[in-house]
C-alpha positions in Angstrom: 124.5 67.3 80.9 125.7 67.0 84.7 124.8 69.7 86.8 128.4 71.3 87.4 129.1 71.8 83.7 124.9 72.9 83.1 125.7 75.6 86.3 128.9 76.4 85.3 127.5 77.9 81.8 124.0 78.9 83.3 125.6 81.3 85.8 127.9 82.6 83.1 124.6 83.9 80.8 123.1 85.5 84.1 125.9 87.4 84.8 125.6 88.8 81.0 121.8 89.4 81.7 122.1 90.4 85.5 121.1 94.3 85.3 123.8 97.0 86.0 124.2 98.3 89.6 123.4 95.4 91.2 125.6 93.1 93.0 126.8 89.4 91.7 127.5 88.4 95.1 125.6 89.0 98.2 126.8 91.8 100.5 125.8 92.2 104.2 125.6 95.6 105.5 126.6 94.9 109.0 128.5 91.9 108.7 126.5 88.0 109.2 124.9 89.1 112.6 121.5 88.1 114.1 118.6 90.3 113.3 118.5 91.7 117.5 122.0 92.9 116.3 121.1 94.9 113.4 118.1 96.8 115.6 120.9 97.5 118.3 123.1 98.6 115.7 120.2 101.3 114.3 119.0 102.3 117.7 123.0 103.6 117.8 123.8 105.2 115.0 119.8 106.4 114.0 117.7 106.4 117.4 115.3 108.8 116.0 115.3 107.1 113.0 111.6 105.7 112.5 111.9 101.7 112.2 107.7 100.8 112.3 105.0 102.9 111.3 101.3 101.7 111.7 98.6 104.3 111.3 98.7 106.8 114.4 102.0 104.7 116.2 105.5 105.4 114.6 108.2 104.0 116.4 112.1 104.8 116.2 114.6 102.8 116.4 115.7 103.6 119.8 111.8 103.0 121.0 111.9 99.6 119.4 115.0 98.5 120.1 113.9 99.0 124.1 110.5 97.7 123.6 111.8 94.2 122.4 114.6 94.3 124.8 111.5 95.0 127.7 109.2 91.7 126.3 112.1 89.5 126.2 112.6 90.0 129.8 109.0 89.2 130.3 109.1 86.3 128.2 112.6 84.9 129.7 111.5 86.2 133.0 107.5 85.7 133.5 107.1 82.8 130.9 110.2 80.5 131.2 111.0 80.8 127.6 114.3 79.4 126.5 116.5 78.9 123.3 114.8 76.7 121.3 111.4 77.0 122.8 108.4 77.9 120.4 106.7 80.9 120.9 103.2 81.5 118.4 102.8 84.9 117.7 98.7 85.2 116.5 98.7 88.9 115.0 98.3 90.7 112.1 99.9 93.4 110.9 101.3 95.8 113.3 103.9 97.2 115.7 103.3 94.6 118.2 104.4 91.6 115.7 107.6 93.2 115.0 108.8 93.3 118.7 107.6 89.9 119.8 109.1 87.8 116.6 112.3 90.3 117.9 112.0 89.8 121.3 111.7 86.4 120.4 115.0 85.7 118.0 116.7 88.0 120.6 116.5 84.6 123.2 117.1 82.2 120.9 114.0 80.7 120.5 111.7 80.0 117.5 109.4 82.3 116.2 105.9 80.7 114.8 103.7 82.9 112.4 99.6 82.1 113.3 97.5 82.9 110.4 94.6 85.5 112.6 91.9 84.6 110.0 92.6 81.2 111.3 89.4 79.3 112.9 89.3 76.7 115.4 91.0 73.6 114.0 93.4 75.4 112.0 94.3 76.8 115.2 94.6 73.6 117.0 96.6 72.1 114.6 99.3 74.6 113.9 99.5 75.0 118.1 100.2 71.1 118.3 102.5 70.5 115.5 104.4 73.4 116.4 104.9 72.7 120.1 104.0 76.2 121.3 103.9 77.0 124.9 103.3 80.6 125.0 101.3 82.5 122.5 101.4 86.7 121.5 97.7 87.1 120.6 95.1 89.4 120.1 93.0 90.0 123.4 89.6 89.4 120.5 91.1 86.6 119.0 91.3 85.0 122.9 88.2 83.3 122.9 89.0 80.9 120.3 92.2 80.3 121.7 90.6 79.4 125.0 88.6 76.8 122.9 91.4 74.8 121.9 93.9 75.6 124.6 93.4 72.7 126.5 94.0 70.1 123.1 98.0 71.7 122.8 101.0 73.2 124.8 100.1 76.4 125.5 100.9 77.4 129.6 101.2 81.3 129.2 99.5 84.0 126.7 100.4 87.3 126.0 97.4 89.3 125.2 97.7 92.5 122.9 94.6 94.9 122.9 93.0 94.4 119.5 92.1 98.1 119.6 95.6 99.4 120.4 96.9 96.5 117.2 94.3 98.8 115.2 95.9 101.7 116.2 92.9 102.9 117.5 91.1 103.0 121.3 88.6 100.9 122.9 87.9 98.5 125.5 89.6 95.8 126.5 88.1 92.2 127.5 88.9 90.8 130.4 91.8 87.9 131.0 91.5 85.2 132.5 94.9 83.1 134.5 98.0 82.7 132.8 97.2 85.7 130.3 98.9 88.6 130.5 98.4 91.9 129.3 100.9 93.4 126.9 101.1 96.8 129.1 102.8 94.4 131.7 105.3 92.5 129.7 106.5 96.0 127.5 107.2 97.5 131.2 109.2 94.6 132.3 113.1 95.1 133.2 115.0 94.2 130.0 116.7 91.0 129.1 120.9 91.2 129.2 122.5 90.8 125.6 123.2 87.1 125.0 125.4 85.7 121.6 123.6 84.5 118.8 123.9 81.1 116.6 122.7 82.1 113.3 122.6 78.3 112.1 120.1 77.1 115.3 116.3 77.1 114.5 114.7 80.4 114.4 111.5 79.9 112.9 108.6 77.6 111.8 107.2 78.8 108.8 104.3 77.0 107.6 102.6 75.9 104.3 100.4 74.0 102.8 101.1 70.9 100.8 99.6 68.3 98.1 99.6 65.6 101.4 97.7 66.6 104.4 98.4 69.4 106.6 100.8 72.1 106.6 104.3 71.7 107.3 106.2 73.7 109.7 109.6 75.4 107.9 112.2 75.2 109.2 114.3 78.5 109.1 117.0 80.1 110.7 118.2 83.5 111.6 121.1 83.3 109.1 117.9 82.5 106.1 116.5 85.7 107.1 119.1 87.7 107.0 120.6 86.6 103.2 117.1 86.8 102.1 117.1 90.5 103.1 120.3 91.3 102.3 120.3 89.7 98.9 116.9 91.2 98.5 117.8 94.6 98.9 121.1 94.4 96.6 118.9 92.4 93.5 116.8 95.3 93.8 119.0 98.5 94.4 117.5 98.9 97.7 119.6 100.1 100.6 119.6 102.5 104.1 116.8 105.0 102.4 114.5 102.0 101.9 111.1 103.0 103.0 108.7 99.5 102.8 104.9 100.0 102.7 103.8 96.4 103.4 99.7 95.5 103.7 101.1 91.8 102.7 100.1 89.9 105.5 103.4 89.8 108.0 102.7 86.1 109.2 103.0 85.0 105.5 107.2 84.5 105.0 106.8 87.4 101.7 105.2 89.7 104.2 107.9 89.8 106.8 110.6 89.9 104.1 109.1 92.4 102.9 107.7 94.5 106.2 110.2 93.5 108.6 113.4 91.5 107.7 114.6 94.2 104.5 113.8 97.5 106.2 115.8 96.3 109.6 118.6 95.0 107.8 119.3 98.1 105.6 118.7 100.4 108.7 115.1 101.6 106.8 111.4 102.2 107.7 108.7 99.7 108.0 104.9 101.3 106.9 102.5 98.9 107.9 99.1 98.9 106.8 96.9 96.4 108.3 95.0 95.3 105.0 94.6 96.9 101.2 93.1 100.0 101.3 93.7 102.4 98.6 93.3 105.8 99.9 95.5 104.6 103.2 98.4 103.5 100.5 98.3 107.0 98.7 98.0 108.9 102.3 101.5 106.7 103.7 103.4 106.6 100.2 103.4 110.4 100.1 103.7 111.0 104.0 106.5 108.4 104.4 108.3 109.0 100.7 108.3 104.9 100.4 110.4 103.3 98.1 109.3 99.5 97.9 105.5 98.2 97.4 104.2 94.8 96.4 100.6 94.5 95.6 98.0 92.8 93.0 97.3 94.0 89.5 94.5 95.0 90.7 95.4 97.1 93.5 97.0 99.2 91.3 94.5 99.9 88.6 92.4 100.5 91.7 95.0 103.6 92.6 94.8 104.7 88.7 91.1 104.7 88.7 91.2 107.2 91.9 90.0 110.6 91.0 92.4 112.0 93.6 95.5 110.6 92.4 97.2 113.5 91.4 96.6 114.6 94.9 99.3 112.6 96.2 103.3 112.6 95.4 104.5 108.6 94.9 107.6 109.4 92.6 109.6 108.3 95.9 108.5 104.3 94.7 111.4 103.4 92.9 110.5 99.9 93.0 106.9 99.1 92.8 106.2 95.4 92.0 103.3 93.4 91.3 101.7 89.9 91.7 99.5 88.7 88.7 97.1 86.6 90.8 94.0 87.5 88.9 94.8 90.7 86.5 98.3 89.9 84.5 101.0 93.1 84.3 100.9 93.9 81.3 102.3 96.7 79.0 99.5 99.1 79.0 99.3 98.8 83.3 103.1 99.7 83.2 102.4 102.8 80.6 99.9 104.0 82.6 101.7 103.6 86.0 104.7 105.4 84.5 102.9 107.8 83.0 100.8 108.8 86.5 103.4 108.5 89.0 107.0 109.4 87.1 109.1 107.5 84.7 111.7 106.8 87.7 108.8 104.6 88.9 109.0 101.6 87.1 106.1 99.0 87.7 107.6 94.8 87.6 106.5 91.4 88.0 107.2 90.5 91.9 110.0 87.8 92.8 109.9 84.2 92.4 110.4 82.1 95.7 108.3 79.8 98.0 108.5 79.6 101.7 111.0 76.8 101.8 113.2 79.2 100.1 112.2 82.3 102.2 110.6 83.7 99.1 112.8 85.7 97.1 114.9 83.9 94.6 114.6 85.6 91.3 113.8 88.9 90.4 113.0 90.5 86.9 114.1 93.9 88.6 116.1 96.1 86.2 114.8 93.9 83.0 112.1 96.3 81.7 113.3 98.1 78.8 111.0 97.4 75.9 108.8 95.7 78.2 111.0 92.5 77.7 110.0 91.2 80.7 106.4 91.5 80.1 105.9 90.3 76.7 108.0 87.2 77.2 105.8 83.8 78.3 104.3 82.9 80.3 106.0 84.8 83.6 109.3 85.9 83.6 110.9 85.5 86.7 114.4 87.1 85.7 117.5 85.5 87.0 118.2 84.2 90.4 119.6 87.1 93.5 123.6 86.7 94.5 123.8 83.5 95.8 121.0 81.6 94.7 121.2 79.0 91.9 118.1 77.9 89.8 118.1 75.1 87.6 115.6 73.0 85.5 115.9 69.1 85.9 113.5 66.7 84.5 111.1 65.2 87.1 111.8 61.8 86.2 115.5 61.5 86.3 116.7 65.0 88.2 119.2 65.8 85.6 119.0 69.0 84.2 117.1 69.5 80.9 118.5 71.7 77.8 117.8 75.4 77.5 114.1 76.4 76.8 112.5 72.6 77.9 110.0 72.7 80.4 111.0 70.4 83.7 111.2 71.0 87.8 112.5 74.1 89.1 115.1 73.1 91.9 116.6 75.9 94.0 119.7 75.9 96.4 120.4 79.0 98.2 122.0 80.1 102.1 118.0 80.4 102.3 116.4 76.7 101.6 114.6 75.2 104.8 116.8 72.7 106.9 113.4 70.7 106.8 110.2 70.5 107.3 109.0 70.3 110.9 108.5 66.2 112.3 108.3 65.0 108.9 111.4 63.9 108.0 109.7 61.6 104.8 109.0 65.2 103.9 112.2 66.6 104.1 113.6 63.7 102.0 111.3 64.0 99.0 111.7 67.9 98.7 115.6 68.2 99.7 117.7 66.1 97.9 121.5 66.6 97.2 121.4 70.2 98.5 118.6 71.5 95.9 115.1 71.9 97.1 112.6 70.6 94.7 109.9 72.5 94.2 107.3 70.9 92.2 106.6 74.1 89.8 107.1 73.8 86.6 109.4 75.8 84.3 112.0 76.4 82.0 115.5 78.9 81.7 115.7 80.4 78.2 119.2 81.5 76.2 119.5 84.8 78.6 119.7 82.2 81.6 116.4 83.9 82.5 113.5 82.2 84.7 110.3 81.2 83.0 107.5 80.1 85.7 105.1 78.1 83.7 102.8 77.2 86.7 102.7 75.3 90.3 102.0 71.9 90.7 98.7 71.2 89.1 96.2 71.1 92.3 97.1 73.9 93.9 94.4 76.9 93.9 94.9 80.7 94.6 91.6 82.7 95.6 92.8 86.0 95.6 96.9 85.1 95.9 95.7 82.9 99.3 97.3 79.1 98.7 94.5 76.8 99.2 96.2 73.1 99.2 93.1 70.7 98.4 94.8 68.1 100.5 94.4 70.3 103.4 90.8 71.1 103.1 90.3 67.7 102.4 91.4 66.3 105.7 89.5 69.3 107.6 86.2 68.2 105.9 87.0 64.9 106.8 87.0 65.7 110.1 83.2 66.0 110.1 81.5 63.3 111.2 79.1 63.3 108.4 81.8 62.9 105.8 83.2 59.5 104.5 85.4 61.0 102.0 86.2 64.5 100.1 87.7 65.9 96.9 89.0 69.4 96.4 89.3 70.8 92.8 89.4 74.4 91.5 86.9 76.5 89.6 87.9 79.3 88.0 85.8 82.6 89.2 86.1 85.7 87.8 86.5 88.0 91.0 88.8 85.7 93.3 90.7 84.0 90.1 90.1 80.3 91.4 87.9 79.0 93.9 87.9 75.3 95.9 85.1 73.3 95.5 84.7 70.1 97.3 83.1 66.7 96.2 82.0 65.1 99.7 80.8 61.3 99.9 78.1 61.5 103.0 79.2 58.5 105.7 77.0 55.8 105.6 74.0 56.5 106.9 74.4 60.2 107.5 72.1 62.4 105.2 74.3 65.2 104.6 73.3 69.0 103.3 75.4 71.1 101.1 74.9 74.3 102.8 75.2 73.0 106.3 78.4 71.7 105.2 79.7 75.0 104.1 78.5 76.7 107.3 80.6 73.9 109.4 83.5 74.6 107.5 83.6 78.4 107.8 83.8 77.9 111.5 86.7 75.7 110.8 88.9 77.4 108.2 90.2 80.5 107.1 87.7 82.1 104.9 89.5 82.0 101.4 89.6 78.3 101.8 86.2 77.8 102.5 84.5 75.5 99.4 81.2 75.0 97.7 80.4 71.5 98.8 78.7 69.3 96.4 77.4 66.0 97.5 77.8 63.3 95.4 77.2 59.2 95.8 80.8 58.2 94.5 84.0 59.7 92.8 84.9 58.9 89.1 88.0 56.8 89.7 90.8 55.7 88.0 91.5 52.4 87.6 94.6 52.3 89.6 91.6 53.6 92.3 92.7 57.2 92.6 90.2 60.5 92.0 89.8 61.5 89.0 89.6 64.8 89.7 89.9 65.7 85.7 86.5 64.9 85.2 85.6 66.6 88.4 86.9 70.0 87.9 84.6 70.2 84.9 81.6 69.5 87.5 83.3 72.5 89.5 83.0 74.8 87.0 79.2 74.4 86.6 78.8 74.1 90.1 80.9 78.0 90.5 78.5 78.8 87.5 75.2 77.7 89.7 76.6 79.8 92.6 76.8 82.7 90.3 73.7 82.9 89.1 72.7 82.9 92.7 74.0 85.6 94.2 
C-alpha cells in the first residue's frame, strides 16, 4: 500500500476513535507567536496571575515576565550573547530555569538543557558539542564546572545560589572571574522587545543513542509551541491548567510539561524539585492542579498514605502515568477513582521521543471499560492534531497492514530539523519528512497506537534512558579499559539496570569495584553499571558482541549484587 492511500484511510478511523471535546486540528490560543510573546501577553491581561510556583517562591506573571526581560539585558548586555549563540542552562527544577531558557529564546539564541546529576565528562562533552559560551548554573554545581571549563567554550557563568534554587536560605560560595551572581543579572536594565523567527534554532535537546554519545536536537521555538498547544487541546486542557511537574525540566517531557503548556494556555507552573509524596498532596490541594505525570509507583505511594483523605485532589482532571516499573492497570485506576473522585480519571502518559518534542499520541479520553488498559501491550491512543503516525516495515519503509508489527515513523510541525553536527545522523533518522524512530509497533482497526517496545538495547532504571553505546565509550575512556559491553539486567526496584563486560588493556590488571567507583565520578548516577571483567566477548562470527549470551551473564551477575546488599 503507498503511504498516501495507507494515511488517507488511517486518519479517517482516528477521527472515528478521536474522543469527543477535543480538537482534530491544532488550535493556537494566541496566534503562532514566540513563547516571550505569550509571557508578555499574560503579564497583560493576568499580572497577578501566578505563572511558577516552587516551594516558598510563587511568581506572577507580571514578576516573571520582568525578571526574564532583566537577565536578557544581562545576558545581551554583560555576556555578548547573540541570536544564535548557545547558552547551557545547568539547573534543576525551579524558578530560575524558567526565566533563563525565557530570557534566553527572548534574544534569539539557543537554549541547552544540562542534566545537574551530570559528572565531569558528561559535563565536558555536552559543553563541547554544544558550543556553549555562557552557562546558568548552580553556585554548588561550580566546582565541577571549573574542572572542565578550560576543555570547552565557556567565557561567562551565571551563578544561581543553590540554596535560594531550593527555595530555602544558606550561604553562598564564593565566585571566582567571569562568574556572576544571579542577584546582579535579575537587577540589570531590561532588554528592548526584538521580533522573533519561530523557524531559527531555539534549542539543543539532547539524547542518547545506540552509536556513541548523545546527540544535540535540534528544535525550534515554533516545535515548542505546537507541542503545547496540541498538547493542551488532545487533552482538554486550557487557561485553568494548573501543572504540578517534579519531571525533571531539563528532560524535553519535563518542560512540556512544567513550562511550555502552562505558558501557552496563560496557566500555573508547580514545581517540585523531585518526587516527594507528601509535597505532591500539600501543592495539589493548595494550588487546585489539574495535570500530573508520574510513575505507577508514585501513585500507589499516594494511596498507601494514611493521610490521604486529608487532602482535596478532585481538581486533577487529568492525571497520567508512566509504567516504567509498575504497569497501570485496572485495579490502580479503581482505586485512584475511587480515592480521589470519579472526575479524576488515571491514563497511560503520551507517546513521543525527544526528536519529536515528546507528545505525539495520547490515550486521553479512551478509558471507558478500561479499553485502553486491557489492550496489549501499551496503548498509546491516536496521534494529537497534526501529528501523523504510521507503521512501515524496517526493511523496505512502506507501510505494513493493520495489526503487523513494524517501525513507528512520525511527522509532525514538531520533528527535530536534525541532530546537532551529525548530519549522517540526521540522514538515517529523517527521511522523506518522517522521523524514524526505531520502536517497534503496530496500529490496530481503531487506528489506535500499540507501542510494543524500543529498540532492543536500550535500558530504563527507574524511567532514566541509559543508551549502552554511551556508557560504553565513557568506560572506554579509562585507561585500563581495552574494550566494553553494556547489556541490561532486569532488577526488581529500578526495573533494568546496565551492566558492563570490560576487557582490561593489555597489561593493565583491572578491579571491578575500582571500576565502578571511576565511573560514578564520571556519570550520572542511574547510568552507573556493575562491571564484570572478563578475558574476551562471545562473538559473532561476522565479529560483533553477542550481547544475547551476555545478558544472561548480567542477570546472574544483578543476582550476585543482590544477595550482597
Amino acid at each position: 500500500m503507498q503511504m498516501t492511500e495507507y494515511l488517507q484511510d488511517l486518519r479517517a478511523r482516528q477521527e472515528r476513535s478521536r474522543p469527543a471535546g477535543t480538537p482534530s486540528q491544532v488550535v493556537y490560543p494566541l496566534g503562532e507567536v514566540s513563547l516571550p510573546e505569550h509571557l508578555a501577553h499574560w503579564a497583560g491581561r493576568a499580572p497577578d496571575r501566578l505563572a511558577v510556583v516552587h516551594r516558598g517562591t510563587e511568581l506572577t506573571y507580571r514578576e516573571l515576565d520582568g525578571l526574564v526581560r532583566r537577565l536578557a539585558g544581562w545576558l545581551e548586555a554583560e555576556a555578548g550573547v547573540r541570536a544564535g549563540d548557545r547558552v547551557a542552562v545547568y539547573l534543576p527544577n525551579c524558578p530560575h530555569f524558567t526565566a533563563a531558557m525565557l530570557a534566553v529564546l527572548s534574544l534569539g539564541a539557543v537554549h541547552v538543557p544540562v542534566n545537574p546529576m551530570f559528572q565531569r565528562a558528561e559535563l565536558g562533552y555536552e559543553l563541547r558539542d554544544s558550543g556553549a559560551e555562557v552557562v546558568v548554573a548552580l553556585d554548588s554545581l561550580l566546582p565541577l564546572l571549573r574542572s572542565v571549563r578550560a576543555e570547552t567554550p565557556v567565557r561567562a557563568v551565571l551563578a544561581v545560589p543553590a540554596a535560594e534554587a531550593a527555595g530555602a536560605e544558606g550561604p553562598a560560595p564564593g565566585l571566582e572571574e567571569a562568574e556572576t551572581p544571579w542577584a546582579q543579572a535579575a537587577a540589570h536594565a531590561p532588554a528592548a522587545p526584538r521580533p522573533a523567527d519561530l523557524d531559527a534554532l531555539a534549542a539543543l535537546n539532547y539524547t542518547g543513542g545506540t552509536t556513541g554519545m548523545p546527540k544535540g536536537c535540534m528544535h525550534t521555538q515554533r516545535h515548542m509551541l505546537y507541542t503545547a498547544a496540541s498538547c493542551a487541546g488532545a487533552t482538554g486542557q486550557g487557561e485553568g491548567l494548573v501543572a504540578l511537574c517534579y519531571l525533571p525540566v531539563f528532560w524535553i517531557a519535563g518542560e512540556d510539561l512544567g513550562i511550555l503548556t502552562p505558558l501557552v494556555c496563560g496557566g500555573t507552573a508547580v514545581l517540585l524539585p523531585r518526587w516527594d509524596a507528601g509535597e505532591v498532596l500539600r501543592a495539589v490541594d493548595r494550588y487546585r492542579a489539574t495535570v500530573m505525570v508520574g510513575t505507577v509507583e508514585n501513585y500507589l505511594e499516594l494511596l498507601d498514605r494514611p493521610d490521604l483523605a486529608d487532602y482535596d485532589l478532585s481538581s486533577l482532571s487529568d492525571p497520567s502515568a508512566v509504567s516504567f516499573v509498575r504497569k497501570l492497570d485496572p485495579e490502580v485506576r479503581r482505586r485512584w477513582s475511587e480515592a480521589v473522585g470519579p472526575g479524576s480519571v488515571l491514563r497511560e502518559a503520551a507517546y513521543g521521543l525527544t526528536e519529536t518534542h515528546t507528545f505525539d499520541a495520547t490515550p486521553y479520553g479512551m478509558a471507558e471499560g478500561d479499553r485502553d488498559l486491557l489492550a496489549e501491550p501499551v496503548f498509546c491512543g491516536v496521534p494529537v492534531p497534526g501529528t501523523d503516525i504510521a507503521v512501515v516495515s524496517f526493511e523496505t519503509g512502506e507501510p505494513v497492514p493493520l495489526g503487523t508489527e513494524g517501525e513507528i515513523v512520525v511527522r509532525s510541525p514538531s520533528v527535530t530539523t536534525g541532530y546537532w553536527n551529525k548530519p549522517e545522523a540526521t540522514a538515517r533518522q529523517l527521511r522523506g519528512g518522517w522521523l524514524h524512530t526505531g520502536d517497534n509497533g503496530r496500529i490496530d482497526e481503531d487506528g489506535c497506537l500499540h507501542y510494543l517496545g524500543r529498540d532492543k538495547d536500550l535500558i530504563k532504571v527507574k524511567g532514566m534512558s541509559v543508551f549502552p553505546a554511551e556508557v560504553e565509550v565513557l568506560l572506554g575512556r579509562h585507561p585500563g579499559v581495552a574494550s566494553a559491553a553494556v547489556v541490561a539486567a532486569e532488577d526488581p526496584d529500578s526495573g533494568q539496570r546496565p551492566v558492563a563486560f570490560v576487557v582490561p588493556a593489555a597489561g593493565t590488571e583491572l578491579d571491578a569495584e575500582e571500576l565502578r567507583a571511576w565511573a560514578a565520578r564520571n556519570m550520572a548516577p542511574y547510568k552507573v553499571p556493575l562491571v564484570e571483567v572478563v578475558e574476551r566477548f562471545p562473538m559473532t562470527a561476522t565479529g560483533k558482541v553477542r550481547k544475547v549470551d551476555l545478558a544472561e551473564q548480567a542477570g546472574k551477575a544483578a543476582d550476585r549484587a543482590r544477595t550482597r546488599r
